[in-house]
Every structure is written in C-alpha cells, then in structure tokens.
C-alpha positions, 0 to 999 in steps of 0.5 A: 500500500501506498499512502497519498504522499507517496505515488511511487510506481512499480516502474521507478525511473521510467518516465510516466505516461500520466504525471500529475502534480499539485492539481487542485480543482474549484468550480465557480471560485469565488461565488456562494456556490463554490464547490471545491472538487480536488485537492493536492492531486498528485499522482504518477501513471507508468507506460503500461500501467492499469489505474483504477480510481475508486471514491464515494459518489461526488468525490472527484474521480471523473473532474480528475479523468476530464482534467487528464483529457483536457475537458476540464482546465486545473485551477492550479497544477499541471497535468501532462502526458507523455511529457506533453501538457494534457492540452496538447496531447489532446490536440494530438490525440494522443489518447483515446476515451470511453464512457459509460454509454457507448456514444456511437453515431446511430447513422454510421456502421460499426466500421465507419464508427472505428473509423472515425478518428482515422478520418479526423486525424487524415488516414486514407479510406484504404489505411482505415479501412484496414485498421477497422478489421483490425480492430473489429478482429481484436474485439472479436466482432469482425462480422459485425462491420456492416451493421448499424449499431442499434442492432448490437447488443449493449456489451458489443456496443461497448466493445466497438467504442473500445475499439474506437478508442483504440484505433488510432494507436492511443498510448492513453485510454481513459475510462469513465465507468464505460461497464457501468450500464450491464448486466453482472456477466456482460460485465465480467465478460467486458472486463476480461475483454478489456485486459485483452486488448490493452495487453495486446496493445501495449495501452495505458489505462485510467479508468474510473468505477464504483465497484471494489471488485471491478477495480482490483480485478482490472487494476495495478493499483486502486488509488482511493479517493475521499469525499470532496473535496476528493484527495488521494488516501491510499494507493493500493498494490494489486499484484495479482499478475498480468494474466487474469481470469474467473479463477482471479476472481476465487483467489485469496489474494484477490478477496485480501486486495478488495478487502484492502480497498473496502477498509480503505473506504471505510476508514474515510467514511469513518472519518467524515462521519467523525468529522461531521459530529465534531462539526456540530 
C-alpha cells in the first residue's frame, strides 16, 4: 500500500505516461456556490500501467479523468502526458476515451464508427479501412462491420467504442465507468475483454468505477479517493499478475486486495462521519 504522499510506481525511473502534480480543482471560485472538487492531486501513471480510481459518489474521480483529457482546465497544477501538457496531447490525440454509454453515431456502421478518428486525424479510406478489421478482429466482432449499431447488443456496443478508442494507436485510454450500464456477466465478460486488448496493445489505462471488485480485478493499483473535496488516501498494490481470469476472481489474494480497498473506504467514511459530529 501506498499512502497519498507517496505515488511511487512499480516502474521507478521510467518516465510516466500520466504525471500529475499539485492539481487542485474549484468550480465557480469565488461565488456562494463554490464547490471545491480536488485537492493536492498528485499522482504518477507508468507506460503500461492499469489505474483504477475508486471514491464515494461526488468525490472527484471523473473532474480528475476530464482534467487528464483536457475537458476540464486545473485551477492550479499541471497535468501532462507523455511529457506533453494534457492540452496538447489532446490536440494530438494522443489518447483515446470511453464512457459509460457507448456514444456511437446511430447513422454510421460499426466500421465507419472505428473509423472515425482515422478520418479526423487524415488516414486514407484504404489505411482505415484496414485498421477497422483490425480492430473489429481484436474485439472479436469482425462480422459485425456492416451493421448499424442499434442492432448490437449493449456489451458489443461497448466493445466497438473500445475499439474506437483504440484505433488510432492511443498510448492513453481513459475510462469513465464505460461497464457501468450491464448486466453482472456482460460485465465480467467486458472486463476480461478489456485486459485483452490493452495487453495486446501495449495501452495505458485510467479508468474510473464504483465497484471494489471491478477495480482490483482490472487494476495495478486502486488509488482511493475521499469525499470532496476528493484527495488521494491510499494507493493500493494489486499484484495479482498480468494474466487474469474467473479463477482471479476465487483467489485469496484477490478477496485480501478488495478487502484492502473496502477498509480503505471505510476508514474515510469513518472519518467524515467523525468529522461531521465534531462539526456540530
């Protein structure tokens, strides 16, 4: 375990894919409805790495995934990817998104949807075409080109924004409950799919959720927020290796990792609430 001082990473010395330092987040500053959202964020995400951000509802996590994705601006801090401000790694489209609805355009095929920031970044209809079946193959969905994506279940729906996500060769993929809408056994089944593919590509991932178990079972580390104002409490260490399966999920030192994660919660719940009663 780590605490929120200590952001060391399981790959010292190389340089982050995501290094954030001393962000801090105020909406509406100044004004009777100011609401501070992070506090003293800082954090670093290695190449590679699967980072799960956990915290109650209203904590932040997803101010900190759009900070990263340059949709929302610090207030005071830096964020930068890959040694490049966040600004202009997006302007690069050096990452790749996925929410938790799909965001598919109802009137394009499922290639023509993968294709899509193909076409924004110039490739040529032969060149996406190609990288489309590529990832139409990674995703296993290759007979599904043509179709629309109303005629799609909801978890092949999921696997084709992955895909898009990941089709122009992002070094980054952010991650904002994009399994929160299915159904439990989709869900596990989208969750293997997911450490699939980013093995296969070599992908750094942030990816926010609400489920503990969901969090150990894709992470390298959980970092644990509090409520807001959100800070970093506690990181915890995984380590249940790369190749993870339903048996992952019956391992000792799997229930051990969630048990960590869950009493890390707690203790801020705990906390909060001690704090309210002193408050009054």
């Amino acid at each position: 375990m780590e605490n929120s001082m200590t952001v060391s990473s399981p790959e010292a010395g190389t340089s982050p894919a995501v290094a954030i330092r001393g962000v801090n987040k105020i909406f509406n500053q100044g004004k009777p409805n100011q609401v501070d959202a992070l506090v003293d964020i800082d954090l670093d995400v290695q190449p590679g790495e699967f980072i799960s951000l956990i915290g109650p509802s209203g904590c932040g996590k997803s101010t900190l995934l759009r900070l990263v994705a340059d949709l929302l601006e610090p207030t005071s801090g830096s964020v930068t990817i890959h040694g490049k401000s966040a600004h202009q790694a997006r302007v690069d489209q050096d990452y790749g998104m996925a929410f938790q609805q799909s965001g598919l355009f109802e009137w394009r095929t499922v290639e023509r949807n993968i294709e899509l920031p193909l076409e924004l970044k110039g490739w040529d209809k032969a060149a996406r075409r190609q990288r489309s079946q590529e990832m139409l193959e990674l995703v296993k969905l290759p007979e599904f080109a043509k179709h629309m994506p109303w005629q799609l279940s909801g978890g092949m729906q999921q696997r084709i924004a992955i895909a898009r996500a990941l089709a122009s060769h992002p070094k980054l993929l952010l991650m904002d409950e994009p399994f929160g809408a299915l159904d439990e056994m989709t869900r596990e089944h989208m969750q293997a799919e997911l450490l699939r593919i980013c093995a296969a590509a070599g992908t750094t991932v942030v990816f926010v959720t609400h489920s503990i178990p969901e969090a150990v079972y894709l992470a390298d580390r959980v970092v644990v927020m509090s409520p807001r104002p959100g800070r970093i409490t506690e990181i915890v260490s995984v380590a249940l290796g790369r190749d993870r399966s339903e048996l992952t999920r019956e391992a000792t030192d799997f229930f051990a990792r969630v048990t960590e994660v869950r009493e890390a919660l707690r203790g801020i719940e705990m906390a909060d609430h001690a704090k309210g009663i002193d408050d009054r």
